[in-house]
C-alpha positions as CSV (number, residue, x, y, z in Angstrom):
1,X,-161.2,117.4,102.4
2,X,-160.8,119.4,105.3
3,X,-162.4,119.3,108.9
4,X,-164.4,122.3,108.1
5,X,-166.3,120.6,105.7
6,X,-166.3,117.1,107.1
7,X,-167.9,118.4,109.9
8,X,-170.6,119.4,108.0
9,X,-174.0,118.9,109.1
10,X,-177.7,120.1,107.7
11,X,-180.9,119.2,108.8
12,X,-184.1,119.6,106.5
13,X,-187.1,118.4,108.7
14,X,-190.8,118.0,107.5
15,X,-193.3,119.2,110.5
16,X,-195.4,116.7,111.8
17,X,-199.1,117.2,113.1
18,X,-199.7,115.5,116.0
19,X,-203.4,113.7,116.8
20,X,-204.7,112.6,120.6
21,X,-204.4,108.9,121.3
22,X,-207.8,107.0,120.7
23,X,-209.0,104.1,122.7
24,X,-208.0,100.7,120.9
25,X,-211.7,99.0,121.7
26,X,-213.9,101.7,119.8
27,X,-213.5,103.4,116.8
28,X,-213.2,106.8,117.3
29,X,-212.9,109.8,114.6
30,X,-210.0,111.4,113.7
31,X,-208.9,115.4,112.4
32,X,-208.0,114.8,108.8
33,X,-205.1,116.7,107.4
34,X,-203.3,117.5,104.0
35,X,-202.4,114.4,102.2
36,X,-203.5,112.0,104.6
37,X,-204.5,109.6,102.1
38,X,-201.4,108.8,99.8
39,X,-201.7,105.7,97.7
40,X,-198.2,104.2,97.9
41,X,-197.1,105.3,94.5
42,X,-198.1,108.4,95.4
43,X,-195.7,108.4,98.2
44,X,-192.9,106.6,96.4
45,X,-193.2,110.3,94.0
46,X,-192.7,112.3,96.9
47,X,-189.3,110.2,98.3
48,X,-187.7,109.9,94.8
49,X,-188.1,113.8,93.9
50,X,-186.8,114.9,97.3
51,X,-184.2,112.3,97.2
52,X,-182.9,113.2,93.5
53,X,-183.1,116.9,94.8
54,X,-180.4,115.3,97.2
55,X,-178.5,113.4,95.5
56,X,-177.5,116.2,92.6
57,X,-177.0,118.2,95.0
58,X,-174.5,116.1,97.1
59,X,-173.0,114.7,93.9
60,X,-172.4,118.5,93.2
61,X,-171.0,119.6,96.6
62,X,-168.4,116.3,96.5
63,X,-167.4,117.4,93.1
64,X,-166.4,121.4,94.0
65,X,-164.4,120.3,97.3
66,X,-163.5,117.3,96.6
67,X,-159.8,117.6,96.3
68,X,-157.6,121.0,96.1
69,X,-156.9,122.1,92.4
70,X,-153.1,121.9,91.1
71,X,-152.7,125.7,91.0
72,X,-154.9,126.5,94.1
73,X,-153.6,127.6,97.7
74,X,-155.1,126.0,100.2
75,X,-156.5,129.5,101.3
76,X,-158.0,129.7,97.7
77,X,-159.3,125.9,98.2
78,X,-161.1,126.9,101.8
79,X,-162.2,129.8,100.3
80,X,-163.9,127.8,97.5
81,X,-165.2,124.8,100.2
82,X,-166.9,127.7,102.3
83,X,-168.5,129.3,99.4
84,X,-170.0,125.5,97.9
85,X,-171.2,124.9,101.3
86,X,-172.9,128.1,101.5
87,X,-174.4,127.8,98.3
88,X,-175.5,123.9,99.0
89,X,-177.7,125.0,102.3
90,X,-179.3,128.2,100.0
91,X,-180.2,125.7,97.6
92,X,-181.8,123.2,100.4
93,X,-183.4,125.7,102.3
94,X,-184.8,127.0,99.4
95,X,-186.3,123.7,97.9
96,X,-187.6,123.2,101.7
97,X,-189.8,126.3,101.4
98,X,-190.8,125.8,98.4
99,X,-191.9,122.1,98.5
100,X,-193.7,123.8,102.0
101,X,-191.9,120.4,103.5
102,X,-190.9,122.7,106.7
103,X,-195.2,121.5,106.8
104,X,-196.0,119.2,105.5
105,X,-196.9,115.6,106.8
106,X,-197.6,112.6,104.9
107,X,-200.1,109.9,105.5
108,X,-200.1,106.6,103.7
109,X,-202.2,103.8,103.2
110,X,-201.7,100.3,104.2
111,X,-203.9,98.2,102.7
112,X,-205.0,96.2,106.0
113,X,-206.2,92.1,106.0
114,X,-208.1,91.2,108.6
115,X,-206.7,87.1,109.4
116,X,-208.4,85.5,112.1
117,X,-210.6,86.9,115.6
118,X,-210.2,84.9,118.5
119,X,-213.5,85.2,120.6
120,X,-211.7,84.2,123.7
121,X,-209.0,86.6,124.0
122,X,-210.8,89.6,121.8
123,X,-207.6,89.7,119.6
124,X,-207.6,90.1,115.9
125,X,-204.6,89.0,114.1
126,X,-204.0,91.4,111.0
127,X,-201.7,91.5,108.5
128,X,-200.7,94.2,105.7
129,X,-199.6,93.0,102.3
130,X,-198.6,96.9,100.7
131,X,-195.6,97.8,99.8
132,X,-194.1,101.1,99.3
133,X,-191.3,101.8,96.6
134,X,-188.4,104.0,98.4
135,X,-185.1,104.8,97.1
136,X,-182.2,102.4,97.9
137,X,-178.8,102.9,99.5
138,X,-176.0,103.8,97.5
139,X,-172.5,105.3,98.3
140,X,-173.4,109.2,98.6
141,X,-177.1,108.5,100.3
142,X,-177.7,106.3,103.0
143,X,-181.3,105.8,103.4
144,X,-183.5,104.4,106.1
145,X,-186.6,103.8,108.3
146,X,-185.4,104.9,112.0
147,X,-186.0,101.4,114.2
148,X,-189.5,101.3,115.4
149,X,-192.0,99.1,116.5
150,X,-194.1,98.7,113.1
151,X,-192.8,100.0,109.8
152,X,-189.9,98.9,108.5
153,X,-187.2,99.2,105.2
154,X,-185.8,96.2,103.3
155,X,-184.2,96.0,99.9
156,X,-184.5,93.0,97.5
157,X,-183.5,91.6,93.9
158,X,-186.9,91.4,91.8
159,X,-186.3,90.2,88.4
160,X,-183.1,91.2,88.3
161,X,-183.2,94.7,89.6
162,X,-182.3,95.9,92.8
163,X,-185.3,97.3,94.6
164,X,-186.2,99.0,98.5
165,X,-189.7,98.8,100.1
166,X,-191.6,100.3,102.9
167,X,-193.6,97.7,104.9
168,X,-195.5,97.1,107.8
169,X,-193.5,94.9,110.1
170,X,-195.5,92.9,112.0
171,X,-193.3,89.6,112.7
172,X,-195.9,88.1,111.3
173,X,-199.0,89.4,112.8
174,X,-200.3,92.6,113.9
175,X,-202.5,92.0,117.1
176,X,-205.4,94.2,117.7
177,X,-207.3,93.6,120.7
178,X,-211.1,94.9,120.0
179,X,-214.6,93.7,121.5
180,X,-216.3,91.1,119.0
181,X,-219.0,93.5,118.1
182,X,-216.4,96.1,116.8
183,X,-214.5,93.4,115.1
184,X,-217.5,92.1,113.2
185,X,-218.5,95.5,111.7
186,X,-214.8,95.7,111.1
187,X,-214.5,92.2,108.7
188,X,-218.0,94.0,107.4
189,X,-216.3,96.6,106.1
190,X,-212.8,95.2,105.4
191,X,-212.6,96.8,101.9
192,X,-212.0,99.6,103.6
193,X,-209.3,99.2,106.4
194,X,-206.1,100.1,106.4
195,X,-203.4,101.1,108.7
196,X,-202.2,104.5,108.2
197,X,-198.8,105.5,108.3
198,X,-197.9,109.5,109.1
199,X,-194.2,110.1,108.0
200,X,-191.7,112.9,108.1
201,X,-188.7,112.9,105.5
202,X,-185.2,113.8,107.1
203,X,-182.1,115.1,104.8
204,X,-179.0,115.2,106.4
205,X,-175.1,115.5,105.4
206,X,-173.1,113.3,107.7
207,X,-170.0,114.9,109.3
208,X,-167.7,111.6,108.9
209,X,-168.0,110.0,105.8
210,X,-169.4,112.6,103.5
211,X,-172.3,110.8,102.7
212,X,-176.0,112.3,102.6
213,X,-178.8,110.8,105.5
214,X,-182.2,110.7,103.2
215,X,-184.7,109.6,106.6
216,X,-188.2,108.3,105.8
217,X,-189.1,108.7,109.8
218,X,-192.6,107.4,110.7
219,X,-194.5,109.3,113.5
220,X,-197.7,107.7,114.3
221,X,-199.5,104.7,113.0
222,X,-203.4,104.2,113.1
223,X,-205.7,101.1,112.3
224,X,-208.7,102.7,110.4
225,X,-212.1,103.0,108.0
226,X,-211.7,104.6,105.2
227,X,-214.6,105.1,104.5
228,X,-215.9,106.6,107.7
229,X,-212.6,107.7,109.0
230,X,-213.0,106.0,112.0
231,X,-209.6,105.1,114.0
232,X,-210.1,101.3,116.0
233,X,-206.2,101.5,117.0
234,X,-203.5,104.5,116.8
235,X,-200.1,104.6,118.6
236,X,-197.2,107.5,118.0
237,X,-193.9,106.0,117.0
238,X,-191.6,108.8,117.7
């Protein structure tokens, strides 16, 4: 495989639509946008079509310049890299567009628990037990959760089969410091907290290794009711 091709590198980027920082002591409401409320498997639709959409297309790419054909020139073999290549970005552009992920942001629920208020301090420990299906790493896709404070990616054997989640990474408690007043109408109402996580999806073909970059990149993570789309707590994370 030549330099040309190794060198390689596409970027597919889903827009994300920023909201103002709210105060962490009040709840405070917030501008609702397209999918904003994805139930987890909801989400875990999303990531596996884009990231099949990848990986047939990588798998394709890696098969068409993979190694120069017994009869073929190397002119004829460049010639034949260039045009895959070409070809390969059409097809990602086009499924871009046409998925509208050049817009496209999505928001997805974290069921939220709320453990324990301490009166003295005015901090609420909470906790998050959802998890979120995402595909897995294997040889042609590397996938992942950029390093950030809160959400983060883990695989893991259940019954037998391999399996990667999305979680909320609070080692082990989320701290939300809130005056007693707004903390009691929050355990009121705790059937309808959650933490909301705002995500971008990143593909990407490496430059090195040939390997595709499948990026589940959170932006911004709120604590909120549901019901009244209220925010208590939101911070960006990129």
């Amino acid at each position: 495989m030549n330099a040309s091709f190794k060198n390689l590198v596409w970027l597919a980027v889903v827009g994300c639509m920023v909201v103002s920082v709210s105060g962490q002591s009040r709840a405070q409401g917030t501008t609702a946008i397209p999918e904003d409320n994805l139930l987890p498997a909801e989400f875990t639709t999303i990531l596996k079509e884009s990231w099949s959409f990848l990986k047939d297309e990588t798998d394709s790419l890696a098969k068409i310049v993979g190694s120069k054909l017994e009869f073929e020139t190397g002119a004829e073999f460049e010639k034949r890299a260039v045009d895959a290549r070409q070809q390969y970005l059409t097809k990602v552009n086009r499924y871009v567009k046409d998925k509208k992920l050049d817009t496209r942001v999505f928001g997805v629920l974290f069921k939220a628990t709320l453990v324990e208020y301490n009166a003295d301090t005015r901090m609420y420990s909470v906790t998050s037990p959802t998890l979120v299906e995402a595909p897995y790493n294997i040889p042609q896709i590397v996938t992942e959760v950029p390093r950030n404070p809160y959400v983060a990616l883990a695989d893991s054997i259940t019954k037998g089969y391999r399996t990667s989640s999305i979680y909320m990474d609070f080692s082990p408690n989320f701290r939300w410091q809130v005056h007693r007043d707004t903390a009691k109408a929050a355990k009121a109402n705790e059937g309808h907290i959650y933490f909301r996580a705002r995500f971008k999806i990143e593909l990407q073909q490496t430059g090195t290794s040939g390997a595709a970059r499948f990026a589940i990149v959170p932006q911004r993570l709120m604590l909120f009711n549901q019901r009244t789309n209220s925010v208590y707590w939101e911070q960006p994370l990129r």
